[in-house]
C-alpha positions as CSV (number, residue, x, y, z in Angstrom):
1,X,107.0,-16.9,-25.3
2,X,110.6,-17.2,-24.6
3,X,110.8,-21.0,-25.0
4,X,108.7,-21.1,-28.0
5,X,110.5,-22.1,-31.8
6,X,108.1,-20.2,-34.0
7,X,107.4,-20.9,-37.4
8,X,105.8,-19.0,-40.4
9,X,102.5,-21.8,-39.7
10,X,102.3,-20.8,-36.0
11,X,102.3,-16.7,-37.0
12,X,100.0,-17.6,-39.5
13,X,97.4,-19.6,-36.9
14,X,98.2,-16.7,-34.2
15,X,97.1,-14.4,-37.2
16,X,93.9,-16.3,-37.5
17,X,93.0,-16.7,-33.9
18,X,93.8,-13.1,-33.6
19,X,91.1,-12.4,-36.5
20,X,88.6,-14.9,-34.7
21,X,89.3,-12.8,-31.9
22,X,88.5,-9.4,-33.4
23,X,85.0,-10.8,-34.9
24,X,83.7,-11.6,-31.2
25,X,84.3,-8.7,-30.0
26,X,81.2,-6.5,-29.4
27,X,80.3,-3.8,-32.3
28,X,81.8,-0.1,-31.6
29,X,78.7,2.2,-30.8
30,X,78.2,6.3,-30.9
31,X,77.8,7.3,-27.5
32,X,74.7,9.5,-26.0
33,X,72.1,8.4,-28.3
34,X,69.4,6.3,-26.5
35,X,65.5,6.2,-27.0
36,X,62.8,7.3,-25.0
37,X,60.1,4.8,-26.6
38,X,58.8,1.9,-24.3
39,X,59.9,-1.7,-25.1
40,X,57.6,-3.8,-27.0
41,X,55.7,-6.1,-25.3
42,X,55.2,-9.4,-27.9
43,X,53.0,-12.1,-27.4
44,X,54.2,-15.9,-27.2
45,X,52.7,-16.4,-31.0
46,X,54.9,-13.1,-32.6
47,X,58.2,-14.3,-30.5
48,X,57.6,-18.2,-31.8
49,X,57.2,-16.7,-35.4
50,X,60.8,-14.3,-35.1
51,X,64.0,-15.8,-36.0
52,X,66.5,-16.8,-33.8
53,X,69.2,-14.6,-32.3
54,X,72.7,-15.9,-33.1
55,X,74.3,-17.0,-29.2
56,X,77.3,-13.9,-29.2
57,X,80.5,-16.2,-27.4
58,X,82.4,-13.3,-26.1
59,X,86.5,-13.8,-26.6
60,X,88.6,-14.7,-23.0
61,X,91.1,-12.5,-21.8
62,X,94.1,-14.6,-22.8
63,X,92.8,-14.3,-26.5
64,X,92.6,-10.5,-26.2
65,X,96.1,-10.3,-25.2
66,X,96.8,-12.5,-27.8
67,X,95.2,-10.6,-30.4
68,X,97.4,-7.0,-28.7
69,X,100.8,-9.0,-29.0
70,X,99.3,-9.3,-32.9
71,X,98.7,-6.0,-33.1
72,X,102.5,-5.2,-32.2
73,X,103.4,-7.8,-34.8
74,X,101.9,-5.9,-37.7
75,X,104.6,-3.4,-37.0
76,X,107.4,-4.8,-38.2
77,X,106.1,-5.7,-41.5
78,X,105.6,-2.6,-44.7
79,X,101.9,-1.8,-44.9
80,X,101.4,-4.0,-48.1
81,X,101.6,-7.3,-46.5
82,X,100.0,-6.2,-43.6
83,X,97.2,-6.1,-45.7
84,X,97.6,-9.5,-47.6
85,X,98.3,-11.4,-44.0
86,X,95.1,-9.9,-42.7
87,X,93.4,-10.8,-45.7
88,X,94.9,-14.5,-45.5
89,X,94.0,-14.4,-41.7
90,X,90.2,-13.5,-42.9
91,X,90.7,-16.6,-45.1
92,X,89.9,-14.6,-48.4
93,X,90.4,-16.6,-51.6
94,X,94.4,-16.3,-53.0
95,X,92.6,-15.5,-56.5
96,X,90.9,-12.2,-55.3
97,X,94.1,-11.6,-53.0
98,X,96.5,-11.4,-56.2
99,X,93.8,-9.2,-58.1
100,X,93.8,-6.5,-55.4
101,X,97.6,-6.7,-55.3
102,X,98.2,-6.9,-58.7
103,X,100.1,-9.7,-59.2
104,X,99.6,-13.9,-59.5
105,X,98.5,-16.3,-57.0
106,X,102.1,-17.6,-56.7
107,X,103.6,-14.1,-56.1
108,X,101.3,-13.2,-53.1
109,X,101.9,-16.3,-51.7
110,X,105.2,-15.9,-51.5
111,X,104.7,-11.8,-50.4
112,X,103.0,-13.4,-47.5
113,X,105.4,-16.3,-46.5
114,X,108.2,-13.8,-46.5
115,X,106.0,-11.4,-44.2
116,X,105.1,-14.5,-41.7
117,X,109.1,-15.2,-42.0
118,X,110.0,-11.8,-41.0
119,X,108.0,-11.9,-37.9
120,X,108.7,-15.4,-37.0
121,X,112.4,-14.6,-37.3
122,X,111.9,-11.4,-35.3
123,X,109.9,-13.1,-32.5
124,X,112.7,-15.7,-32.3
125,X,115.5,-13.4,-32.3
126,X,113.5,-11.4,-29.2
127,X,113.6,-14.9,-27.4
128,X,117.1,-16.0,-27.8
């Protein structure tokens, strides 16, 4: 990272990828439960009939660490636009975005440029 320029766009995609990253990992589970009945046994006809399963792509390593140098990121920025540059990272609409924080589209917009600003300049200041 130390010979990287960034930008408030490449925070911003890292912020995405980071989000993409999050939704492939696998769900959280309570421990010590489990289930003493049998499996089911289906026939060719019931498993034809059943929708599909949706293929789970697990994320790679690098993207994990990716997503933990994120996680540090968030830190530097006040709790408010954490929020609104996770919500921009989920790709949530700017209209229901400026409802939950009260303002118009063109204010959160600019909330969240300054946030991606703040990091970007951080990140470069760490490299130089």
């Amino acid at each position: 990272m130390a010979d990287r320029f960034w930008t408030a766009d490449d925070v911003a995609d890292h912020f995405e990828e980071a989000f993409r990253t999050l939704r492939k990992l696998p769900p959280v589970t309570v421990q010590g439960y489990f289930t003493t009945w049998p499996a089911i046994v289906r026939t060719s006809r019931e498993i034809a009939a059943m929708e599909p399963q949706p293929m789970r792509v697990w994320p790679s390593a690098a993207a994990i660490t990716r997503l933990e140098q994120t996680f540090d990121w968030v830190l530097w920025i006040e709790e408010d636009e954490r929020k609104l540059v996770w919500a921009r990272a989920a790709r949530r609409p700017w209209k229901q975005i400026s409802a939950e924080h009260a303002c118009d589209r063109t204010t959160a917009w600019r909330r969240w440029q300054l946030a991606l600003t703040k990091i970007a300049t951080r990140l470069n200041a760490a490299a130089a």
